[in-house]
N, CA and C atoms as a LAMMPS dump frame, in Angstrom:
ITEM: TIMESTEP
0
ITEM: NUMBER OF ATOMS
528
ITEM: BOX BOUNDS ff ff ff
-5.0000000000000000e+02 5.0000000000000000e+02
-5.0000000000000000e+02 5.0000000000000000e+02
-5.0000000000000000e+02 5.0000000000000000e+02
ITEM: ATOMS id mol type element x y z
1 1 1 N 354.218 128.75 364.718
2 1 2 C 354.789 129.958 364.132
3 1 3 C 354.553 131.138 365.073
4 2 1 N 355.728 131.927 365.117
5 2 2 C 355.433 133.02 366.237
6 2 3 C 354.206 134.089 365.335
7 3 1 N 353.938 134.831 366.484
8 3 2 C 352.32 135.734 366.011
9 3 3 C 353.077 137.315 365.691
10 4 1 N 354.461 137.332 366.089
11 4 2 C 355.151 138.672 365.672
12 4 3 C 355.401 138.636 364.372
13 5 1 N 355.274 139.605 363.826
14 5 2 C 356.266 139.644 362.187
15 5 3 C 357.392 140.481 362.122
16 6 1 N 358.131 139.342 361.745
17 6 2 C 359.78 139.63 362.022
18 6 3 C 359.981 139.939 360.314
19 7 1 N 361.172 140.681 360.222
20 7 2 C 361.986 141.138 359.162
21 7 3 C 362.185 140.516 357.845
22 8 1 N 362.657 139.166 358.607
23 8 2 C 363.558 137.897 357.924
24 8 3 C 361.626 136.766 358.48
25 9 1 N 361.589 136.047 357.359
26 9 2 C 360.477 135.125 357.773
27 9 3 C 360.435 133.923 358.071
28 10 1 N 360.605 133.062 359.026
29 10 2 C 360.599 132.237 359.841
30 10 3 C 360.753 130.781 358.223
31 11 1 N 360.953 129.983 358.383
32 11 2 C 361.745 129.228 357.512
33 11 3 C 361.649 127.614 358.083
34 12 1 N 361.987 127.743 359.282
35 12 2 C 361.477 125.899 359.933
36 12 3 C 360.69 125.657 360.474
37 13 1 N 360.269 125.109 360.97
38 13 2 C 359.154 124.045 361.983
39 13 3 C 359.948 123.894 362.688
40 14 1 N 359.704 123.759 364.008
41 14 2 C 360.318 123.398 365.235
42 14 3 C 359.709 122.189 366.033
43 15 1 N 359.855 121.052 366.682
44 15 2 C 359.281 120.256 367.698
45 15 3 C 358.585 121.424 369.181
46 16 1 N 358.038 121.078 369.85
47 16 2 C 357.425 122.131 370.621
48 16 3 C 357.781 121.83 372.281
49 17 1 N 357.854 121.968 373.151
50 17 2 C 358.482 121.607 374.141
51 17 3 C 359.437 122.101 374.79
52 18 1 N 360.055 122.269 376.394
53 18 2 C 361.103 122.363 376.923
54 18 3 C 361.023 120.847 377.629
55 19 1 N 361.907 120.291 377.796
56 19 2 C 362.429 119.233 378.623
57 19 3 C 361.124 117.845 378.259
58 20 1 N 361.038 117.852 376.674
59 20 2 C 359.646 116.939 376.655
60 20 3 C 361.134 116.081 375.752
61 21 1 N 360.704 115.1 375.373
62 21 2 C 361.713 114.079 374.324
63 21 3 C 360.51 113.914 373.106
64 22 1 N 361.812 113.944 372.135
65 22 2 C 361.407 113.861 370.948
66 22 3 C 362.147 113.074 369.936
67 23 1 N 361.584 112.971 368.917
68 23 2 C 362.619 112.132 368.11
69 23 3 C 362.054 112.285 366.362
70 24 1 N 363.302 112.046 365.525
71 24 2 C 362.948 112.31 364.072
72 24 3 C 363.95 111.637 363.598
73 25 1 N 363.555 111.047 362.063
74 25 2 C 364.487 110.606 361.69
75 25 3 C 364.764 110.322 360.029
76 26 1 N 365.856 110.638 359.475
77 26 2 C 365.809 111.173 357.791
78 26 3 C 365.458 110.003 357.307
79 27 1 N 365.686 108.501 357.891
80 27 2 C 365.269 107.345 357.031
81 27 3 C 364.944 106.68 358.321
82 28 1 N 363.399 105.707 357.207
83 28 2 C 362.667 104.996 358.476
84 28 3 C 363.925 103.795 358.932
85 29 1 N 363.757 103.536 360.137
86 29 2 C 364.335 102.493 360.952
87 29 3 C 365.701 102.866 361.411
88 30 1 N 366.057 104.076 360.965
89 30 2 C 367.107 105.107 361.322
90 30 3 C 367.518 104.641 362.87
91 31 1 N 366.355 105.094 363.89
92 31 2 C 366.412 105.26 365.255
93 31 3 C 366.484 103.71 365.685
94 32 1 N 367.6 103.671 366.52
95 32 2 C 367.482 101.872 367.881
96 32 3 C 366.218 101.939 368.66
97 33 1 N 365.87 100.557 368.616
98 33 2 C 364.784 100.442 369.483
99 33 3 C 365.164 99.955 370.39
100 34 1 N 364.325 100.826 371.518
101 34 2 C 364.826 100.284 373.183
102 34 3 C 365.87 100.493 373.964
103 35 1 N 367.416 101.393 373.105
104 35 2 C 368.611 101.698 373.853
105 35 3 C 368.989 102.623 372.534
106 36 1 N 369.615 103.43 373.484
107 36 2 C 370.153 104.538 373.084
108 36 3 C 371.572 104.249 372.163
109 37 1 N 372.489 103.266 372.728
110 37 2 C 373.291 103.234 371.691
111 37 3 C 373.868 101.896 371.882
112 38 1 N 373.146 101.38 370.764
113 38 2 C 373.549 99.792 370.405
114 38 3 C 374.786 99.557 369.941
115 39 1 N 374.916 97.889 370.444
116 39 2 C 376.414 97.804 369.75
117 39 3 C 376.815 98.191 368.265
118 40 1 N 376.078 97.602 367.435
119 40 2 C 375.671 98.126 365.893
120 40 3 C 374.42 99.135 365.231
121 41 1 N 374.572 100.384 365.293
122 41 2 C 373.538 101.335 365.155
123 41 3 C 373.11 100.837 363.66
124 42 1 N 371.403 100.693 363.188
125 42 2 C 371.024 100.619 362.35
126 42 3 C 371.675 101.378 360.78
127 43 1 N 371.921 100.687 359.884
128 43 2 C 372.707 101.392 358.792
129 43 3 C 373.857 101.92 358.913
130 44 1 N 374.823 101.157 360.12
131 44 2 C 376.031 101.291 360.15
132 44 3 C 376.449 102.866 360.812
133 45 1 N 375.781 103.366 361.163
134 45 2 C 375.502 104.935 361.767
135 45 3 C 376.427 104.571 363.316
136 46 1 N 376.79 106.129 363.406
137 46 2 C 377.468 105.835 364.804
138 46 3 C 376.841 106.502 365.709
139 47 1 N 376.744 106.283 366.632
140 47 2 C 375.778 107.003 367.978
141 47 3 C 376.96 107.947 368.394
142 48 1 N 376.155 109.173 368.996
143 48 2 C 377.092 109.963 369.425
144 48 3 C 375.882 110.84 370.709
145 49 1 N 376.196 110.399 371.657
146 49 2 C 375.237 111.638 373.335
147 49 3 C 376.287 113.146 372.801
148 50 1 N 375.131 114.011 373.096
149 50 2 C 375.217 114.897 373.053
150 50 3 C 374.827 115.501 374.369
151 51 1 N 375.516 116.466 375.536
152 51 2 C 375.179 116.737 376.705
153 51 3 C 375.129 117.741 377.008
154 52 1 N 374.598 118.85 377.963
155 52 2 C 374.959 119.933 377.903
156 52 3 C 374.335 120.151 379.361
157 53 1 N 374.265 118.966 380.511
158 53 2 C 374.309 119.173 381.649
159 53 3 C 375.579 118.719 382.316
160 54 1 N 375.643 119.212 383.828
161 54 2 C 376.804 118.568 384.387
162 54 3 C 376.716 117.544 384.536
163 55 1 N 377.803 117.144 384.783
164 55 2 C 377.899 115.736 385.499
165 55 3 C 377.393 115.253 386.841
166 56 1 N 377.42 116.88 387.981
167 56 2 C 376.853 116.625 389.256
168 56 3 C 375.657 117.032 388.936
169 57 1 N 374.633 116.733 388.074
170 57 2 C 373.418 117.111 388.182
171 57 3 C 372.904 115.608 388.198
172 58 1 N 371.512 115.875 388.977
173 58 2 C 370.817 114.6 389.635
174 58 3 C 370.602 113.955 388.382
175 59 1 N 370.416 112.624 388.075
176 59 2 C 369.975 111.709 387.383
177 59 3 C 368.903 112.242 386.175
178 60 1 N 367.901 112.528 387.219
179 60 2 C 366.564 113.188 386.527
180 60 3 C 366.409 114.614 386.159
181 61 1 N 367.762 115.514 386.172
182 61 2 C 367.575 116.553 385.548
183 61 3 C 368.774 116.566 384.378
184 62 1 N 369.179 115.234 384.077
185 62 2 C 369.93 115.583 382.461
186 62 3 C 369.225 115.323 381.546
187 63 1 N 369.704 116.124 380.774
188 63 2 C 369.404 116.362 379.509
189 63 3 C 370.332 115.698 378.32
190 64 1 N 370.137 115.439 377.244
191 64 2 C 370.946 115.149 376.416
192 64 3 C 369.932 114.376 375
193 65 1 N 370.539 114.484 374.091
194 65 2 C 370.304 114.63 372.854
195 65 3 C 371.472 113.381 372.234
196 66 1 N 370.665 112.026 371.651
197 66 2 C 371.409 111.345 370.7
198 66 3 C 371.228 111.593 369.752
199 67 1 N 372.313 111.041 369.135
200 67 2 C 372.592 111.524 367.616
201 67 3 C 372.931 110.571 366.895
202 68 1 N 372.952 110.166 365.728
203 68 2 C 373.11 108.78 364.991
204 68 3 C 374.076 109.83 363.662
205 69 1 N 374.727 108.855 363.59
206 69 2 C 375.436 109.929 362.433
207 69 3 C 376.524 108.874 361.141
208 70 1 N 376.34 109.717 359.796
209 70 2 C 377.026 108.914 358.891
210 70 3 C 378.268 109.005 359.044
211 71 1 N 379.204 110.311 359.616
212 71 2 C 380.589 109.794 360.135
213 71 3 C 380.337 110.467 361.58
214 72 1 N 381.395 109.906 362.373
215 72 2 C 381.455 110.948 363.905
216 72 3 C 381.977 112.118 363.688
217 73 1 N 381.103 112.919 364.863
218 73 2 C 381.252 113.949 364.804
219 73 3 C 383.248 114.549 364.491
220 74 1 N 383.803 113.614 365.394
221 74 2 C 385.367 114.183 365.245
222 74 3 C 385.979 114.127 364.052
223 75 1 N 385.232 113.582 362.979
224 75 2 C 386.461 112.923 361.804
225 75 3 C 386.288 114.433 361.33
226 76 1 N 387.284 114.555 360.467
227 76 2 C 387.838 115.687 359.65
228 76 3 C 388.964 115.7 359.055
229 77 1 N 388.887 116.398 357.792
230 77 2 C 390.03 115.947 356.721
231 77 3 C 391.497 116.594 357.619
232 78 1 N 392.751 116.352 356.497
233 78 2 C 393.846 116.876 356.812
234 78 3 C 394.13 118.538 357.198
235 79 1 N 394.587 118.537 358.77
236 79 2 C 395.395 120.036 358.751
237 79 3 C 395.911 120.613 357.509
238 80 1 N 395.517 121.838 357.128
239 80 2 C 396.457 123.057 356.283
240 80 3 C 396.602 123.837 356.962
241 81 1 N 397.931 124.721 357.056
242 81 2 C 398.479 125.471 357.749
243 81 3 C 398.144 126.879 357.013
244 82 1 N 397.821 127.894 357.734
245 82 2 C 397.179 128.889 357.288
246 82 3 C 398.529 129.572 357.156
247 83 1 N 398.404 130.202 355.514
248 83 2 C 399.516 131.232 355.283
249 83 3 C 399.726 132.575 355.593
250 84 1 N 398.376 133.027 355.936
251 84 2 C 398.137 134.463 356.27
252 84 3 C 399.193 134.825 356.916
253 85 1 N 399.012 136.125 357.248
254 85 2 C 400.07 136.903 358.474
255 85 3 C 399.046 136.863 359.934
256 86 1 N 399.902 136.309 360.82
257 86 2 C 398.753 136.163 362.2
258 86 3 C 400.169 136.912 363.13
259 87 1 N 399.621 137.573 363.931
260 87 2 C 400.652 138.145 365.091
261 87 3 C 399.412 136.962 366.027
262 88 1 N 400.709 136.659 367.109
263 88 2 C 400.494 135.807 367.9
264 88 3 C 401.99 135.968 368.916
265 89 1 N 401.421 136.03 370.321
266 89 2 C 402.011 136.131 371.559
267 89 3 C 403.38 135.191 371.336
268 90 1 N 402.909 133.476 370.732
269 90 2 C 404.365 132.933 371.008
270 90 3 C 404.893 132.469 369.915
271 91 1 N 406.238 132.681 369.802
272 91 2 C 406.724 132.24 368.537
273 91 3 C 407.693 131.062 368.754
274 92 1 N 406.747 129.742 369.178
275 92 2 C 407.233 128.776 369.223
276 92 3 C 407.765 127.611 368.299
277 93 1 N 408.994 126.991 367.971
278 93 2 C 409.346 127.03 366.767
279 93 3 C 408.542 125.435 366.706
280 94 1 N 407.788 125.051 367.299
281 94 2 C 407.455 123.689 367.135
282 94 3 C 406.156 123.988 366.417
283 95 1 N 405.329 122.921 365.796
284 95 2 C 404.551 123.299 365.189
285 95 3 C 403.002 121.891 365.303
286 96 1 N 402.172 122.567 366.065
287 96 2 C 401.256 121.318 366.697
288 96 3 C 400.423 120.984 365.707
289 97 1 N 400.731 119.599 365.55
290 97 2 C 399.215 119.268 364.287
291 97 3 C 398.325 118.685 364.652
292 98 1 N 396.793 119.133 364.461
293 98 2 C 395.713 118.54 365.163
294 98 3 C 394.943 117.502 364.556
295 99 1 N 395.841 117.221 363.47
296 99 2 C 394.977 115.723 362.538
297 99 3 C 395.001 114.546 363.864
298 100 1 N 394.22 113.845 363.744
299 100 2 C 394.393 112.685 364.621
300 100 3 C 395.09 111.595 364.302
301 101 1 N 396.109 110.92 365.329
302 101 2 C 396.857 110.277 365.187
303 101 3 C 396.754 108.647 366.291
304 102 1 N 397.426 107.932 365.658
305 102 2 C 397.044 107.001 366.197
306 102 3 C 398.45 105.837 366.011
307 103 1 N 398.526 104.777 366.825
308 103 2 C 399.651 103.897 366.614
309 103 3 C 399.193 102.677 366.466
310 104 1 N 400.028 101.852 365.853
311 104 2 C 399.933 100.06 365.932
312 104 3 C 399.851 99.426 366.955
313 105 1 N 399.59 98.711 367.673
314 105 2 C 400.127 98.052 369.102
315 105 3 C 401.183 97.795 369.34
316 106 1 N 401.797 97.587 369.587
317 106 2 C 403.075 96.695 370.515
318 106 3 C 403.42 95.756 369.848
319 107 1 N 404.443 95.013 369.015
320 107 2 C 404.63 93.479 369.54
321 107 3 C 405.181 93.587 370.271
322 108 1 N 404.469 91.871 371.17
323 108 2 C 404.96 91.415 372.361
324 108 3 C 405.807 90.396 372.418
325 109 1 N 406.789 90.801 372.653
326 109 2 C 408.52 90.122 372.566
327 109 3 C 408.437 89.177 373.779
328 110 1 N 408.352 87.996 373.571
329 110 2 C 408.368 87.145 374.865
330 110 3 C 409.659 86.93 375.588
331 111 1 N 410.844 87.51 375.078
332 111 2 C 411.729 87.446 376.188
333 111 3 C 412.145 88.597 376.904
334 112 1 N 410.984 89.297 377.093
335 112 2 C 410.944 90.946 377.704
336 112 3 C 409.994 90.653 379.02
337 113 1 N 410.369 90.847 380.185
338 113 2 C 409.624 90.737 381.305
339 113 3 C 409.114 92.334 381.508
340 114 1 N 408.562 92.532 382.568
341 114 2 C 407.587 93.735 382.743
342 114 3 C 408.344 95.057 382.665
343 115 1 N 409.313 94.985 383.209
344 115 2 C 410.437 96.547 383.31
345 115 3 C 410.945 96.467 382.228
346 116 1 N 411.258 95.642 381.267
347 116 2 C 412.208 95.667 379.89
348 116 3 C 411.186 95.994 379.092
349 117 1 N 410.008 95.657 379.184
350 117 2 C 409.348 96.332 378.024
351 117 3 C 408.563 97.292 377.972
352 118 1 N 408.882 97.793 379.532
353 118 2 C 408.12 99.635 379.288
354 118 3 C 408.864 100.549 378.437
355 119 1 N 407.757 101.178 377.585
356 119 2 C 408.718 101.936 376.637
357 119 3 C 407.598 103.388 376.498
358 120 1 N 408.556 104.395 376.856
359 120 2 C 407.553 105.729 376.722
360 120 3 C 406.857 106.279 375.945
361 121 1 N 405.93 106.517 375.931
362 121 2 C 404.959 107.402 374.546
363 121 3 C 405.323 109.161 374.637
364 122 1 N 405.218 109.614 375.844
365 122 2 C 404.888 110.756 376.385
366 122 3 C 405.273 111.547 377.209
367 123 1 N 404.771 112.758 378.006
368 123 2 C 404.883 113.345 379.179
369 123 3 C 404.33 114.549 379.037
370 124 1 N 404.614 115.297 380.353
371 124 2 C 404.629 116.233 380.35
372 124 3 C 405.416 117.021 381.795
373 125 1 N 405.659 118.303 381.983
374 125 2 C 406.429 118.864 382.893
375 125 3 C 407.857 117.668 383.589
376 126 1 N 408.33 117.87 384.899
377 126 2 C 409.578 118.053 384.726
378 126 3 C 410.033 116.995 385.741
379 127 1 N 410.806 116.164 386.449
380 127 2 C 411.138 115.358 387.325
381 127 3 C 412.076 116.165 388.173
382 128 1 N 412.737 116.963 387.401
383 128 2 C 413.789 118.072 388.337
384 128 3 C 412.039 119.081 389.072
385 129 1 N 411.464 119.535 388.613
386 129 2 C 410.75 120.28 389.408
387 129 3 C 409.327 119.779 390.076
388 130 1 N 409.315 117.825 390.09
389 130 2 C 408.425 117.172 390.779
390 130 3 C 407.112 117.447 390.494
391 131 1 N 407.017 117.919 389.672
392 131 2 C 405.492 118.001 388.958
393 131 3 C 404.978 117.519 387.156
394 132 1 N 404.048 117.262 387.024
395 132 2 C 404.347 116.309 385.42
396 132 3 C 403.84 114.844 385.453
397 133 1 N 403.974 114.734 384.55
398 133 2 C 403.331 112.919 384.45
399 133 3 C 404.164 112.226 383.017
400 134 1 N 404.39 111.319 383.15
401 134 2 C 405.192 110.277 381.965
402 134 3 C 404.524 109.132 381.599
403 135 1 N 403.994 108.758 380.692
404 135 2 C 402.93 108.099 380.13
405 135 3 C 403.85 106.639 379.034
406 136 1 N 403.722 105.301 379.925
407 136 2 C 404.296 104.088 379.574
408 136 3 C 403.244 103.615 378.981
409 137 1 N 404.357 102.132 377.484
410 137 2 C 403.334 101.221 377.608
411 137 3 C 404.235 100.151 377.606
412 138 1 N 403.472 99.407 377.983
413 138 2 C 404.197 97.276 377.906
414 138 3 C 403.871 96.616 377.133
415 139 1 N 404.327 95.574 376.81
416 139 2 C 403.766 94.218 376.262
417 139 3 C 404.823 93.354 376.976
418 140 1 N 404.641 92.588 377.908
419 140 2 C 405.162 91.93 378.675
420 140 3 C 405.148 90.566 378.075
421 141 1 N 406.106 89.544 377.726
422 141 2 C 406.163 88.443 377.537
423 141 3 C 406.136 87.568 378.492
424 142 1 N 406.984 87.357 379.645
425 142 2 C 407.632 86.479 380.617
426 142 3 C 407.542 87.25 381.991
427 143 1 N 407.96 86.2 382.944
428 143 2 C 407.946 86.453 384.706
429 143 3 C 408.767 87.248 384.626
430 144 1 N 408.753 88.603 385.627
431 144 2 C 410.192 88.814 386.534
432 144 3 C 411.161 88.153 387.026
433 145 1 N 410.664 87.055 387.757
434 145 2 C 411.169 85.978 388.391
435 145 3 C 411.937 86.351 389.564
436 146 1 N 413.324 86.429 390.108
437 146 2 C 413.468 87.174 391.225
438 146 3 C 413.702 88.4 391.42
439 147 1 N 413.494 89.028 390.144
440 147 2 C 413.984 90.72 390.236
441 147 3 C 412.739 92.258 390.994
442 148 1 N 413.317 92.811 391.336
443 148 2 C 412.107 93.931 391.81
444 148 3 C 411.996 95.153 391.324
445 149 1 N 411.468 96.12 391.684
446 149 2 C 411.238 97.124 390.453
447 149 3 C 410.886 97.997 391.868
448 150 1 N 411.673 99.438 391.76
449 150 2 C 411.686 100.26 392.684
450 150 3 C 410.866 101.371 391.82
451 151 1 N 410.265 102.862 392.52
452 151 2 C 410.153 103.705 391.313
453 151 3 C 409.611 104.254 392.546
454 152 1 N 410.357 105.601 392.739
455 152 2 C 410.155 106.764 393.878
456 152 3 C 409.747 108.168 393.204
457 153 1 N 409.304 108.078 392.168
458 153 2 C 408.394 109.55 391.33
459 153 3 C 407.4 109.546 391.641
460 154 1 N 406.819 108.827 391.879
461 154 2 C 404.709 109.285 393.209
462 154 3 C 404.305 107.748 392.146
463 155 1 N 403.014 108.247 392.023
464 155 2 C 402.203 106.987 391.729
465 155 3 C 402.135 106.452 390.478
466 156 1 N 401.939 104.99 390.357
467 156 2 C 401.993 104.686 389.031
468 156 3 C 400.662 103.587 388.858
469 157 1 N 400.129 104.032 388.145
470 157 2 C 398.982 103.351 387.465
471 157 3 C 399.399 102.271 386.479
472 158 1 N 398.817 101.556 386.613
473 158 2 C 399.047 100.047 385.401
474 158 3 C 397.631 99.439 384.632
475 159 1 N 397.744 99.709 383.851
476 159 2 C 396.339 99.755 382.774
477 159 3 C 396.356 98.287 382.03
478 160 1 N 395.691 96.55 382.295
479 160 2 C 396.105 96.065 381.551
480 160 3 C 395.224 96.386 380.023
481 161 1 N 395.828 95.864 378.971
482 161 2 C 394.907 95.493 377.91
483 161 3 C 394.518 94.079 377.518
484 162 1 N 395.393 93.084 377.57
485 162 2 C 394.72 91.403 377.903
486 162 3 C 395.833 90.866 379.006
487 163 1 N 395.51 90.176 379.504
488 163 2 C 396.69 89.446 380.082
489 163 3 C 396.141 89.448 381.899
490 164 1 N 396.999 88.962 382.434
491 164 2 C 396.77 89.365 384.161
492 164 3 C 398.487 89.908 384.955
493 165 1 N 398.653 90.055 385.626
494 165 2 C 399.573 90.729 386.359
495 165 3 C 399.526 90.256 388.045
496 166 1 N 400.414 89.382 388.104
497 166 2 C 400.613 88.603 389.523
498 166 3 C 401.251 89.573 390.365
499 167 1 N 401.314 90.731 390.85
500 167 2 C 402.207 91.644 391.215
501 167 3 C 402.386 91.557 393.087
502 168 1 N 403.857 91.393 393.629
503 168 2 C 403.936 91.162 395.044
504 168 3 C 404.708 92.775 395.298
505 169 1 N 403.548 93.124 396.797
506 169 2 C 403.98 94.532 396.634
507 169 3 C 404.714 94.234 398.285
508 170 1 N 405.013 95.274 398.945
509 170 2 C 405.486 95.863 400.197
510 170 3 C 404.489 95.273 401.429
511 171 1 N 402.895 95.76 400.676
512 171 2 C 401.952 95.564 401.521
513 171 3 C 400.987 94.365 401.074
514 172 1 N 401.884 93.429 400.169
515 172 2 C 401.36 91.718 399.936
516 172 3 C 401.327 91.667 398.364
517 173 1 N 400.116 91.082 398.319
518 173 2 C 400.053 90.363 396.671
519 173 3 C 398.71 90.738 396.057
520 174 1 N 399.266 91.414 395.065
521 174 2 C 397.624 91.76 394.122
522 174 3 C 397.792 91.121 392.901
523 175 1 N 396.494 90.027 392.216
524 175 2 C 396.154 89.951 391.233
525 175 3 C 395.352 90.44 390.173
526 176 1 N 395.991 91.101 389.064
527 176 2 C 395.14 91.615 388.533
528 176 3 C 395.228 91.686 387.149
């Protein structure tokens, strides 16, 4: 307890320390033993690091704080749109909702080879003004077989999710 007397009167207990580790926990067996975040956190709890160093900081000077928690931190109920009167710079007629969203997978149509079944999610900026990115996904059934696939917009990344990808390029053959 501090030795000043303040206004308002001090109310918690604190752990004592800068850069010492500590730990507490509302129910015994709460905390993983031995790793920070197990595949299955005790009582169905979700682990969540909490950080508040950089990333280029050495090994031995981060800091961070786990957290075990009954939902994650991100969940939160449904957007309501505030009725008030707000002046605001843009009066854009679209209207962004920040509930989280999410999709089904793919079915994977087996008579769709790799170019027939890219199908777009996304983007952003412009192909007329060469800057921007366009965001595919696949579910590839079948070979190419003798066909080739050109694409002169800069680079393209290929992300699998199961499967492998026999791909013959310019500069040979990558499996992956």
């Amino acid at each position: 307890m501090p030795l000043t007397a303040f206004k308002v009167e001090e109310k918690y207990s604190y752990q004592n320390g800068f850069g010492s580790y500590h730990e507490s926990e509302a129910i015994e067996g709460a905390l993983p033993i031995a790793t920070n975040s197990p595949q299955k956190p005790p009582y169905g709890l979700y682990a969540e690091k909490l950080s508040g160093t950089a990333f280029t900081a050495p090994r031995h000077e981060n800091l961070q704080s786990w957290l075990y928690r009954i939902l994650p931190a991100a969940s939160h109920s449904d957007f309501a749109a505030y009725n008030g009167a707000v002046e605001t710079t843009s009066q854009s007629p679209l209207l962004q909702i920040p509930n989280q969203l999410r999709w089904n997978p793919f079915d994977m149509d087996e008579t769709k080879d790799w170019v027939h079944s890219l199908k777009h999610l996304g983007g952003a900026g412009s192909p007329a003004m060469k800057s921007g990115l366009g965001i595919l996904i696949f579910a590839a059934g079948k070979d190419m077989g003798n066909e080739a696939f050109y694409s002169a917009d800069g680079d393209f990344l290929i992300v699998l999710q199961h499967g492998v990808l026999d791909i013959q390029t310019e500069l040979g053959r990558i499996l992956a």
